[in-house]
PyMOL Python script that loads the backbone (N, CA, C, O; Angstrom):
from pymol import cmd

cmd.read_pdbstr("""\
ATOM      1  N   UNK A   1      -9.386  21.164 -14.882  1.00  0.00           N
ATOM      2  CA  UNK A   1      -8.244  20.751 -14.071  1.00  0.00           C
ATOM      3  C   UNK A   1      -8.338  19.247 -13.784  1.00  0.00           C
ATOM      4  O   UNK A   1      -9.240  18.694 -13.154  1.00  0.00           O
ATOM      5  N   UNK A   2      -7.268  18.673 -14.344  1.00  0.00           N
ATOM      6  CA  UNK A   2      -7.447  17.222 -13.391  1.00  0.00           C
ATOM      7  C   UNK A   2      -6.845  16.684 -12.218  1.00  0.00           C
ATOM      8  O   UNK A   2      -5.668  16.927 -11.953  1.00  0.00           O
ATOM      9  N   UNK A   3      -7.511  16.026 -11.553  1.00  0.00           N
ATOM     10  CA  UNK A   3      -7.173  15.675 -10.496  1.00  0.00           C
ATOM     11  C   UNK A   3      -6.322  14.560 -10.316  1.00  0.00           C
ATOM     12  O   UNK A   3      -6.756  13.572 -10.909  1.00  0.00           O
ATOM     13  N   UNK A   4      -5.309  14.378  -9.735  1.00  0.00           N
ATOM     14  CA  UNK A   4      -4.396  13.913  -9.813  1.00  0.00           C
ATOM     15  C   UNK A   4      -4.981  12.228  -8.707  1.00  0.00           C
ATOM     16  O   UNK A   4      -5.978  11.996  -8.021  1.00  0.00           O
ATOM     17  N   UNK A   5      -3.796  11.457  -9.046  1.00  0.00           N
ATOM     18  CA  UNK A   5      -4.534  10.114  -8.520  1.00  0.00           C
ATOM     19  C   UNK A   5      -3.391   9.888  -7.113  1.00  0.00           C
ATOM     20  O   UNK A   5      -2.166   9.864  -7.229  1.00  0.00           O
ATOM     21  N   UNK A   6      -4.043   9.761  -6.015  1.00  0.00           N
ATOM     22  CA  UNK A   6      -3.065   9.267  -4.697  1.00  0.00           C
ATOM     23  C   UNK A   6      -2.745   7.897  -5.215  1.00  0.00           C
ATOM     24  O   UNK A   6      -3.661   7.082  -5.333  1.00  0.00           O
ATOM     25  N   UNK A   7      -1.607   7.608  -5.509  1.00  0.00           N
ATOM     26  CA  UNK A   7      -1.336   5.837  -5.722  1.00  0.00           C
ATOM     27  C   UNK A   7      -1.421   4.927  -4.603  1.00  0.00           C
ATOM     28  O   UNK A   7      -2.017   3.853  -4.521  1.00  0.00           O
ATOM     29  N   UNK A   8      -0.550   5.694  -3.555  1.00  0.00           N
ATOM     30  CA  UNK A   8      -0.915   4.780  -2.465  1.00  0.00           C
ATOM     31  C   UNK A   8      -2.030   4.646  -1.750  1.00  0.00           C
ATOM     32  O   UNK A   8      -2.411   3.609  -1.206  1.00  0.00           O
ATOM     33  N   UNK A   9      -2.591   5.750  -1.743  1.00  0.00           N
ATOM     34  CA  UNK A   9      -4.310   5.494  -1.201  1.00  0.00           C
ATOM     35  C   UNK A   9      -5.281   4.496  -2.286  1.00  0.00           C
ATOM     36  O   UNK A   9      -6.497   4.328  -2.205  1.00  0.00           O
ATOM     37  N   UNK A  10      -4.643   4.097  -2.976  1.00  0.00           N
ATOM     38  CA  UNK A  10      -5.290   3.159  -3.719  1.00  0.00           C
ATOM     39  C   UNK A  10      -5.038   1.768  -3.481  1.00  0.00           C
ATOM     40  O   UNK A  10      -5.852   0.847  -3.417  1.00  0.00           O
ATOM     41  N   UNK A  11      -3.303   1.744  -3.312  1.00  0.00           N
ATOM     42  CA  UNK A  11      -2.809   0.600  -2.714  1.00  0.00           C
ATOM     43  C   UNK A  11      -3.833   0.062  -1.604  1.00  0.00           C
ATOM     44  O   UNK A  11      -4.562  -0.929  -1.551  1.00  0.00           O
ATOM     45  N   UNK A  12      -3.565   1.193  -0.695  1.00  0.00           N
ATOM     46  CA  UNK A  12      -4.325   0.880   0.917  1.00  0.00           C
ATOM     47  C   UNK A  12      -5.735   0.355   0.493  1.00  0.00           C
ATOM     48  O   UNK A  12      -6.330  -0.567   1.051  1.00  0.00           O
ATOM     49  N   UNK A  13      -6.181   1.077  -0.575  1.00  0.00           N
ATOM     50  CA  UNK A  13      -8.402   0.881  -0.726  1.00  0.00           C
ATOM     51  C   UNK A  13      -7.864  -0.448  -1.197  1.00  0.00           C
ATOM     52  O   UNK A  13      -8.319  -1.110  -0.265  1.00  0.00           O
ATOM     53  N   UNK A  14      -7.291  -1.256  -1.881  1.00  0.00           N
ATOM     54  CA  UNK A  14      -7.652  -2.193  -2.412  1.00  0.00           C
ATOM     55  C   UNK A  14      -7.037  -3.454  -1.737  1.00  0.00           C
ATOM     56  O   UNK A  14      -7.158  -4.658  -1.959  1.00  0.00           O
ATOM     57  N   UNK A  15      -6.263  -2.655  -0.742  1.00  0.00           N
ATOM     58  CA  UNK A  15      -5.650  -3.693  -0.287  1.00  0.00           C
ATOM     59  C   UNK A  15      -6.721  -3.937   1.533  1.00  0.00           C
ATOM     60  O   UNK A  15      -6.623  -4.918   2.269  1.00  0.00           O
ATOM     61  N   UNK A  16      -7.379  -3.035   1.705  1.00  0.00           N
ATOM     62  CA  UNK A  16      -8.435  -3.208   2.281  1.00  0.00           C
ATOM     63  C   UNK A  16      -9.735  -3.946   1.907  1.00  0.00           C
ATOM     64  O   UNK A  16     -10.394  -4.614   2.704  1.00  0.00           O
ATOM     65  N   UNK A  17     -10.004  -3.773   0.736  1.00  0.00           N
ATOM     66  CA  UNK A  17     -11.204  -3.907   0.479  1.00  0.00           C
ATOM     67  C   UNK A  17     -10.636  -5.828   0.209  1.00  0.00           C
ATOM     68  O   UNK A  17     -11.356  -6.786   0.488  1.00  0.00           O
ATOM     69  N   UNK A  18      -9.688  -5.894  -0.183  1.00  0.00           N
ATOM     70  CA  UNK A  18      -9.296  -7.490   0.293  1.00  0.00           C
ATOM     71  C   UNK A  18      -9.082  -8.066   1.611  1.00  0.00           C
ATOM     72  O   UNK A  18      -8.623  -9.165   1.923  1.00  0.00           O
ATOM     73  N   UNK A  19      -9.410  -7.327   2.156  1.00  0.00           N
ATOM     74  CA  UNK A  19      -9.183  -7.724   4.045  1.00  0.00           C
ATOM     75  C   UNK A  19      -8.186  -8.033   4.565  1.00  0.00           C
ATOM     76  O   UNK A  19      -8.315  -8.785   5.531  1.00  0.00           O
ATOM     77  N   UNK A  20      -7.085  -7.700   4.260  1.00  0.00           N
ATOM     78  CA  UNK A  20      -5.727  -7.936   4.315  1.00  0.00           C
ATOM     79  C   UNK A  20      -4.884  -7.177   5.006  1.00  0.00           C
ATOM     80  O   UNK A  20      -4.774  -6.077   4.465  1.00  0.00           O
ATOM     81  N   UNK A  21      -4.366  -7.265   5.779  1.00  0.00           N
ATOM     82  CA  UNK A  21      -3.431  -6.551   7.010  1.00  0.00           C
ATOM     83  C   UNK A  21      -2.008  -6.155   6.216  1.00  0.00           C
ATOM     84  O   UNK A  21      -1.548  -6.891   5.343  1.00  0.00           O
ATOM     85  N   UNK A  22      -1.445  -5.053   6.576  1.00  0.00           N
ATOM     86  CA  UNK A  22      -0.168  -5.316   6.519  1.00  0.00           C
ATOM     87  C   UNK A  22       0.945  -5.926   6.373  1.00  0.00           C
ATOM     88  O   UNK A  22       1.732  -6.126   5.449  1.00  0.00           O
ATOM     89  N   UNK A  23       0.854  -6.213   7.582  1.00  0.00           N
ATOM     90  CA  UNK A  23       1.739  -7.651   7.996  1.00  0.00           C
ATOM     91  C   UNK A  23       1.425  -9.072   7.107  1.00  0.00           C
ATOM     92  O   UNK A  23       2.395  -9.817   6.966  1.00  0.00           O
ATOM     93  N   UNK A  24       0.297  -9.442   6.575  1.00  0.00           N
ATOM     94  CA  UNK A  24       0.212 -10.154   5.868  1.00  0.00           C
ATOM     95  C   UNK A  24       0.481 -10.122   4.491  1.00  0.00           C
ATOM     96  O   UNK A  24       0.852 -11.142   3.912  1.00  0.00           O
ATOM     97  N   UNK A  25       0.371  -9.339   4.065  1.00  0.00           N
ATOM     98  CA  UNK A  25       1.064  -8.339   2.721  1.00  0.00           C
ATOM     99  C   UNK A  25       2.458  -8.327   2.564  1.00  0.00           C
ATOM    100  O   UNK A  25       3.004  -8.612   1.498  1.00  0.00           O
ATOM    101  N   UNK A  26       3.228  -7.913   3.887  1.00  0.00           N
ATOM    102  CA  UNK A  26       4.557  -8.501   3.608  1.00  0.00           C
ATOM    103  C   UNK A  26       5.133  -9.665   3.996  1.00  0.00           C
ATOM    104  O   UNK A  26       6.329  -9.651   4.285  1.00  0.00           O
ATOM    105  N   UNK A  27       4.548 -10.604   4.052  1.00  0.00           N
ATOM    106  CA  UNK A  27       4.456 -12.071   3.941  1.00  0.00           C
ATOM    107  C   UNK A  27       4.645 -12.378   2.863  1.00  0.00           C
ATOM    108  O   UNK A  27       5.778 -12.696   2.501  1.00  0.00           O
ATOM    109  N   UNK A  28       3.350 -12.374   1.832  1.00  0.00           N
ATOM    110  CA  UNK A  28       3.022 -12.472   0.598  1.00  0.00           C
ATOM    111  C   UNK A  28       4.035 -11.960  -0.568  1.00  0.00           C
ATOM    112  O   UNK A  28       4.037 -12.502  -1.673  1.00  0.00           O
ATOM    113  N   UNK A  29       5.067 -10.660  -0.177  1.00  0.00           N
ATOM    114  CA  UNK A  29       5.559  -9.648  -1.233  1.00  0.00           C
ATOM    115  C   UNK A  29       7.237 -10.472  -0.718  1.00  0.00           C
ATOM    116  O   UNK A  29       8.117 -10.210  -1.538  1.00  0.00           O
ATOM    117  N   UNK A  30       7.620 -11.189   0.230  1.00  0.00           N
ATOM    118  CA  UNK A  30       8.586 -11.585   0.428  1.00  0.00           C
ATOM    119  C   UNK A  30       9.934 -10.420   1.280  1.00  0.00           C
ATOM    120  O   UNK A  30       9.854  -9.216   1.526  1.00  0.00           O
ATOM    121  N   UNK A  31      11.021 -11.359   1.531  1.00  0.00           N
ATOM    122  CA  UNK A  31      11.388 -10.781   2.818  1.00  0.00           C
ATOM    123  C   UNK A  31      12.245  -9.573   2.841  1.00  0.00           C
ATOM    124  O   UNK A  31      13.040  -9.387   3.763  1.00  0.00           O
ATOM    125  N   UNK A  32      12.114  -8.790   1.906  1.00  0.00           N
ATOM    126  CA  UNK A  32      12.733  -7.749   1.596  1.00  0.00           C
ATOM    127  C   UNK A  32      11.835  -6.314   1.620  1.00  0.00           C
ATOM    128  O   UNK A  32      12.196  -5.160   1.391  1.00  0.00           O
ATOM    129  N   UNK A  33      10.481  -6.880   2.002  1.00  0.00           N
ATOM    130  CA  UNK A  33       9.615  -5.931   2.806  1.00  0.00           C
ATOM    131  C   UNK A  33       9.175  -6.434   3.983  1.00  0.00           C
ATOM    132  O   UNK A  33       9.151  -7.564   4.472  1.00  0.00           O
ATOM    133  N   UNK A  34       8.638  -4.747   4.536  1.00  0.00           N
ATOM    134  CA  UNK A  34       8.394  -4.639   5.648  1.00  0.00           C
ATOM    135  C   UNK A  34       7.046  -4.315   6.118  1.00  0.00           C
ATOM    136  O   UNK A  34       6.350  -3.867   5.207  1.00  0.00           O
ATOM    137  N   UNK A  35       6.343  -4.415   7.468  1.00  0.00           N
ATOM    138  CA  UNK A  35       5.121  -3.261   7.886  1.00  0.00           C
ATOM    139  C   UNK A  35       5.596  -1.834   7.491  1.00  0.00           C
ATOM    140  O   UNK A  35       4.783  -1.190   6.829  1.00  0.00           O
ATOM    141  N   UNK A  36       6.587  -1.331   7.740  1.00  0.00           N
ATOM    142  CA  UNK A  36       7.198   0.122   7.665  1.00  0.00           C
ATOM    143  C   UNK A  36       7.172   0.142   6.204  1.00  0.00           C
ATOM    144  O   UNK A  36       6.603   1.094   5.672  1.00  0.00           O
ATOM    145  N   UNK A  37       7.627  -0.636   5.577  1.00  0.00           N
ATOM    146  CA  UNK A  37       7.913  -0.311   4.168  1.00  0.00           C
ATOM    147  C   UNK A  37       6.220  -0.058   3.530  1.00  0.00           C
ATOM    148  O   UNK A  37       5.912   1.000   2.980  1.00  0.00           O
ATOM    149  N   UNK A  38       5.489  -0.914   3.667  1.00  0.00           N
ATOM    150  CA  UNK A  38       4.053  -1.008   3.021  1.00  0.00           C
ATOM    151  C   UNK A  38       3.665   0.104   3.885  1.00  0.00           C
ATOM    152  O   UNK A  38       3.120   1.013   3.260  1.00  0.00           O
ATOM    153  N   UNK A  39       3.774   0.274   4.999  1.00  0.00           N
ATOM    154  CA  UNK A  39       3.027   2.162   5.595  1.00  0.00           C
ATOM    155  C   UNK A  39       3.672   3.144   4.574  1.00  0.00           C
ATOM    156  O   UNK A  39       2.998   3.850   3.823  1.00  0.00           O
ATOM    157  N   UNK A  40       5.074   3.132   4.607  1.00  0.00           N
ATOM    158  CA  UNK A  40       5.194   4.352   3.649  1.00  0.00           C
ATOM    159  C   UNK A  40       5.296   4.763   2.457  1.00  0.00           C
ATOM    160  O   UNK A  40       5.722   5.867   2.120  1.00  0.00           O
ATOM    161  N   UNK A  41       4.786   3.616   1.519  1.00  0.00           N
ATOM    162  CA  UNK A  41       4.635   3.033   0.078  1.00  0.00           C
ATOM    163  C   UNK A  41       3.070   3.352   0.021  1.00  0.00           C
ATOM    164  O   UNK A  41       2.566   3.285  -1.100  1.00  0.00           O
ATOM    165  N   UNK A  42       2.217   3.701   1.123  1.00  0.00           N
ATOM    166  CA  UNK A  42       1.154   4.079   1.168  1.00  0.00           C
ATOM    167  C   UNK A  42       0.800   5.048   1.669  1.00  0.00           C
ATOM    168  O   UNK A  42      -0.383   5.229   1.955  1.00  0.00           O
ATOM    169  N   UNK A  43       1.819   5.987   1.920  1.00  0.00           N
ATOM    170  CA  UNK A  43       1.294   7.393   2.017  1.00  0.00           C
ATOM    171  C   UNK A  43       2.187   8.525   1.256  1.00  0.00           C
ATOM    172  O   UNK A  43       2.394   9.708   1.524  1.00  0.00           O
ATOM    173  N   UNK A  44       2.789   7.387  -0.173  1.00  0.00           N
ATOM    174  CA  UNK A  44       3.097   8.336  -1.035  1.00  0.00           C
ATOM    175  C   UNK A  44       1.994   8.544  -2.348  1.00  0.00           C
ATOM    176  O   UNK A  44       1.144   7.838  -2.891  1.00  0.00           O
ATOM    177  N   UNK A  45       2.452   9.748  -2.499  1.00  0.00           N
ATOM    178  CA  UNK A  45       1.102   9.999  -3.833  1.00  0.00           C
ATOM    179  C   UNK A  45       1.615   9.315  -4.897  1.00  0.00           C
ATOM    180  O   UNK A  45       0.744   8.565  -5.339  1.00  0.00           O
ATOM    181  N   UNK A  46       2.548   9.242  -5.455  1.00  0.00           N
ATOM    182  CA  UNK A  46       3.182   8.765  -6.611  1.00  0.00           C
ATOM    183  C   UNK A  46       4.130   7.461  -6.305  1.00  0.00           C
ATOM    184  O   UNK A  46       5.167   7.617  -5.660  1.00  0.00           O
ATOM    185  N   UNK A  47       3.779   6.304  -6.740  1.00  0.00           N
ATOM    186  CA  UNK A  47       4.699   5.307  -6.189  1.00  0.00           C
ATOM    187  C   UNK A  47       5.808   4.632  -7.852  1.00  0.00           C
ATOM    188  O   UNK A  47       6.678   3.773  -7.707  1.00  0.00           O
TER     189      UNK A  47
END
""", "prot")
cmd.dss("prot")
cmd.show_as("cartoon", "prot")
cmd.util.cbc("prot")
cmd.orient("prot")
């Protein structure tokens, strides 16, 4: 059986493991995102 990959929990690991907040993330991605948007872009399995 394979196990399927969480995309956004990957988003989040890597976007952690860069030390990087949220809010600074949608800085960076420009103004058509949000904190809300990057929370729930990260707690989908399939993005």
């Amino acid at each position: 059986m394979q196990q399927k990959i969480h995309q956004g929990r990957n988003v989040k690991r890597f976007r952690e493991m860069l030390g990087i907040k949220q809010e600074v993330l949608t800085l960076e991605l420009g103004e058509e995102w949000s904190q809300k948007k990057i929370s729930l872009l990260e707690q989908r399995e399939t993005i």
